[in-house]
C-alpha positions in Angstrom: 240.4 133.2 60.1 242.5 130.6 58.8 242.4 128.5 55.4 244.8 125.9 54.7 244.9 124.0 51.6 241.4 124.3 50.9 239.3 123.4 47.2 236.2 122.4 46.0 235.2 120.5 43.3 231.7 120.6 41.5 232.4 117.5 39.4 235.6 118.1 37.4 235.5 121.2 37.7 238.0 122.7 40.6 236.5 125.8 41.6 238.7 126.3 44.4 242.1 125.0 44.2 244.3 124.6 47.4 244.3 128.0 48.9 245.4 129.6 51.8 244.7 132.4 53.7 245.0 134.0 56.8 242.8 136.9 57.7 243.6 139.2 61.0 240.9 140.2 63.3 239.8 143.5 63.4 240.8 144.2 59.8 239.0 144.8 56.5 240.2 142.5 54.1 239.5 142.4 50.2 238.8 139.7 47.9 239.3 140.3 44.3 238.9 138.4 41.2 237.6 138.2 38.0 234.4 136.4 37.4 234.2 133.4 38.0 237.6 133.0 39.9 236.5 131.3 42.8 235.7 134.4 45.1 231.9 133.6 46.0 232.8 129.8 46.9 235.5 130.7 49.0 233.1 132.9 50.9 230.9 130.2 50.7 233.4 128.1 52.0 234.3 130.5 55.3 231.3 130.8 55.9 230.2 127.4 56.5 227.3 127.0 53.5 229.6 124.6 51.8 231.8 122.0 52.7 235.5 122.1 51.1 236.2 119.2 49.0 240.1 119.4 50.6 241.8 121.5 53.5 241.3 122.7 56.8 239.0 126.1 57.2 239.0 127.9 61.1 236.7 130.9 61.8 236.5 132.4 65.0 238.5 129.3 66.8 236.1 127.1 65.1 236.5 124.4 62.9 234.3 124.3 59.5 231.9 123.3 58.5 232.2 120.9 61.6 231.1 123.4 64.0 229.4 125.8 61.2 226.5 125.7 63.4 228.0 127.8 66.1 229.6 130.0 63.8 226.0 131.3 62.0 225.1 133.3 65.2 228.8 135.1 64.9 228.8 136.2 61.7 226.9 138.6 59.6 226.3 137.9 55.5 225.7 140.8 52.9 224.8 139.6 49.5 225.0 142.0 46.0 221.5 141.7 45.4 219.2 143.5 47.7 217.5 140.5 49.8 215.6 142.2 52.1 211.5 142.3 52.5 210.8 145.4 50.0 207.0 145.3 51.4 208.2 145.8 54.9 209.4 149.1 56.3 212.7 149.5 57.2 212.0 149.2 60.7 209.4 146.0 60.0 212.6 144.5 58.5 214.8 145.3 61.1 212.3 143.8 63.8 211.7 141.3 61.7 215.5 140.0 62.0 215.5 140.4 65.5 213.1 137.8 65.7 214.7 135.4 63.3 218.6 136.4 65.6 216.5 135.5 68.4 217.7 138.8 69.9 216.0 139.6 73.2 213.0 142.0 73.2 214.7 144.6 75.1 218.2 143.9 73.2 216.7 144.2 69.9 214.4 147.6 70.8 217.6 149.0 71.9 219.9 148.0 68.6 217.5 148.5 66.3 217.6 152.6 68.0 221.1 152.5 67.6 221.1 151.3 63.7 218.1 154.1 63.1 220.3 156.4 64.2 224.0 155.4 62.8 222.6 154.7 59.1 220.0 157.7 59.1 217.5 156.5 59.0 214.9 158.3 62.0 213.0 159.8 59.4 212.8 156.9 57.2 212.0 154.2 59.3 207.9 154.0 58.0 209.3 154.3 54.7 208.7 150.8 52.6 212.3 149.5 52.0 211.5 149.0 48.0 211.0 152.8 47.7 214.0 153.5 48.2 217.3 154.3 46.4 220.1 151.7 46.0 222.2 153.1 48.1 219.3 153.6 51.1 219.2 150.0 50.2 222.4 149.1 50.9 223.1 151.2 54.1 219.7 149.1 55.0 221.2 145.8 54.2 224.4 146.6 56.1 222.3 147.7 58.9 220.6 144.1 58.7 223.9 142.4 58.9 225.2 143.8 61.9 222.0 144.1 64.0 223.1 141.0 66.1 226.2 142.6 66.5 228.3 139.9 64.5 232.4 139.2 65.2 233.1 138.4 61.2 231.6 140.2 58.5 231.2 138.7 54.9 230.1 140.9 51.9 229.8 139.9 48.4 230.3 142.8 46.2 228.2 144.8 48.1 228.5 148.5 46.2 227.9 147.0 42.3 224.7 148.7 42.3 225.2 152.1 43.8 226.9 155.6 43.1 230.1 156.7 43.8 229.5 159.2 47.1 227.4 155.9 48.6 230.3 153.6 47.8 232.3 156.2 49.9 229.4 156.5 52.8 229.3 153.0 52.8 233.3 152.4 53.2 233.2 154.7 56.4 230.7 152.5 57.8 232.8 149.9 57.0 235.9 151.1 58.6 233.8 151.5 61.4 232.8 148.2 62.5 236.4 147.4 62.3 237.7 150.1 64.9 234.8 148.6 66.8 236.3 145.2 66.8 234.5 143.2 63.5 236.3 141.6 60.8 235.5 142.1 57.5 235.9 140.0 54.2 234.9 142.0 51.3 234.8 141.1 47.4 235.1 143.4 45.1 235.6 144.5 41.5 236.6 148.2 42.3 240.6 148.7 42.6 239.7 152.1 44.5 237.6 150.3 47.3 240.5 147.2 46.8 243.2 150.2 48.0 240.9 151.0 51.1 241.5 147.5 52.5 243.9 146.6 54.9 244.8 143.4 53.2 244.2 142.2 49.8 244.1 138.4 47.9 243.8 138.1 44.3 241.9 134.9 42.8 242.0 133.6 39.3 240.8 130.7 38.1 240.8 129.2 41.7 243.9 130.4 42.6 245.4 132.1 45.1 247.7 134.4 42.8 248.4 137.5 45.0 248.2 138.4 49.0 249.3 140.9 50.7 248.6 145.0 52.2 248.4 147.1 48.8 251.8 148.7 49.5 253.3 145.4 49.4 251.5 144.3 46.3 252.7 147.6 44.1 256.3 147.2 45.6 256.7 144.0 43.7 255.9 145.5 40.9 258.8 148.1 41.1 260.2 148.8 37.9 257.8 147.0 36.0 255.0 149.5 35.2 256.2 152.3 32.5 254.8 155.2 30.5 255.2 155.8 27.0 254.0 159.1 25.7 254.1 158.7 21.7 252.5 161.2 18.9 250.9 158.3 17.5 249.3 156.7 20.8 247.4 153.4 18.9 250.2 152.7 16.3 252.4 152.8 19.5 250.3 150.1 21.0 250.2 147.7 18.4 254.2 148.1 18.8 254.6 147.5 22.4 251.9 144.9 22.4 254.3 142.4 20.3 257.1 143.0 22.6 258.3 140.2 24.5 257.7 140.7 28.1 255.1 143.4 27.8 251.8 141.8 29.7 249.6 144.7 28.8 249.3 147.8 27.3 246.8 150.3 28.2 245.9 154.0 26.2 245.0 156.6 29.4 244.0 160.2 27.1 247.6 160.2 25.2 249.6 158.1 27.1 250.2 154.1 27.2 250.3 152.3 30.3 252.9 149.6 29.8 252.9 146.9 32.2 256.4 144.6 32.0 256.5 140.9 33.2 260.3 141.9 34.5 262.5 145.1 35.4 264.2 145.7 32.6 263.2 149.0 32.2 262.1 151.1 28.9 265.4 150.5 26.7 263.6 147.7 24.6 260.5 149.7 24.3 262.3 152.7 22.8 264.4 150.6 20.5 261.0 148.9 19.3 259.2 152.0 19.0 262.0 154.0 16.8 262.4 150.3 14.5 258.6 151.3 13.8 259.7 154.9 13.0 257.7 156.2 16.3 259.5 158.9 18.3 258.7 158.6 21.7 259.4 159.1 25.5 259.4 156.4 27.9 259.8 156.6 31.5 259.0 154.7 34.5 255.8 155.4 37.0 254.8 153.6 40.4 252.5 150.7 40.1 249.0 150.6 40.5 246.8 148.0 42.3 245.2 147.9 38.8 248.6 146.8 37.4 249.2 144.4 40.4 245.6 142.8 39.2 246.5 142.5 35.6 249.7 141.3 36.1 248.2 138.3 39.1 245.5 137.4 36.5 247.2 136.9 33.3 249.3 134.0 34.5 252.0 136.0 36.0 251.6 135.8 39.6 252.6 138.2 41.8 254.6 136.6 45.2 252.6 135.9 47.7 253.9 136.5 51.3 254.7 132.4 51.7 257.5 132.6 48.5 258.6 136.1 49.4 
């Protein structure tokens, strides 16, 4: 999947504003963002349900939204909210999609076995999908999305609605489809699930302001993310928060979490902090994707692999 140059405007407002991206098969691939940053269009976008205002998209060797068409029967869609039949059982559902895929009779008898089986769901398959829990929903949806045995794979925040040993269920389900050959493009808000992908782009305002594997991203951070362990951890704040060059400044139980906008190290923050008649220690620590997203989104963007 390739993206070059692409936006979209809805009136004046640019929703989308010249990105690029290029998204390796086989891979799981995270989109993060805050709200409102331009993630869902860009999916959108890919995806064929929305035609770019500017720039080239390609998907599977396909031009978009020229040839979206050919693309719908290649790609699978996961949306946040449930959007399955909740009156129908999970197997009704699953049957049900068959028939809208256009799978073959003996095709879709034999997937829709398989997906019983690999999302456990033998002894549930009478059971009316809205009985069940949110995370039976999503293993559900998921199942849906890959009945027809799609190449690309887009999901839009799919785990904002379930608990955290179904988040992890559901990421080994993810990984996978990809050993099995799919593509993924997921967006997220979780910086745990971000650190499970194999690739990562940060969106703000429309903007790509990050891209890269999550190794990369915390290595251009080196030297920029401290720790300051003070007596007096929210005076201490207030202190490094009018420091020049300090992006953020973060309390974690006792401690601050001092991210820099350069390398300069803790010197300053010492000096500051003793001015203000705070004793402190101050000492570097290995950035976080957490501290890679902060840093991308307030206007300090991290080097993506193109100025690198």
């Amino acid at each position: 999947m390739r993206a070059r140059g692409v936006s979209r405007l809805f009136g004046a407002l640019k929703a989308v504003d010249d990105i690029h991206l290029d998204v390796p098969r086989r891979q799981v691939y995270g989109f993060l963002g805050p709200n409102g940053s331009g993630k869902s269009t860009t999916i959108r976008m890919l995806c064929g349900l929305l035609t770019p205002s500017a720039g080239q998209i390609e998907v599977l060797e396909l031009q978009i939204p020229e040839q979206a068409e050919a693309l719908r029967s290649r790609i699978g869609y996961m949306t946040q909210k449930f959007s399955l039949f909740e009156d129908l059982s999970v197997r009704e559902n699953l049957e049900f999609l068959a028939a809208v895929y256009d799978l073959p009779r003996a095709r879709a008898r034999q997937r829709i076995e398989v997906l019983l089986e690999q999302y456990r769901f033998q002894d549930r398959q009478k059971q009316l999908a809205g009985t069940m829990s949110g995370g039976q929903k999503q293993r559900l949806a998921l199942a849906a999305a890959v009945l027809h045995e799609p190449e690309l794979l887009f999901l839009d925040e799919p785990t904002s609605a379930v608990d955290p040993e179904s988040r992890r269920d559901f990421w080994e389900k993810l990984f996978e489809l990809a050993d099995a050959g799919t593509t993924l493009l997921v967006s997220t808000h979780y910086m745990d699930e971000a650190e499970r992908c194999h690739r990562i782009a940060i969106l703000d305002h429309g903007a790509l302001v990050a891209d890269g594997t999550p190794a990369e991203l915390t290595a251009r951070l080196a030297g920029r993310t401290l720790v300051v362990e003070a007596a007096q951890p929210r005076q201490a704040a207030r202190v490094l928060s009018d420091c020049p060059g300090v992006i953020s400044v973060a309390q974690i139980g006792n401690s601050l979490r001092v991210l820099r906008a350069d390398d300069e190290g803790g010197e300053a923050l010492t000096r500051a902090l003793e001015a203000a008649g705070i004793t402190a220690q101050v000492h570097p620590q290995a950035a976080s994707l957490e501290d890679v997203f902060v840093a991308a989104t307030r206007g300090r963007a991290v080097d993506t692999a193109e100025d690198a």
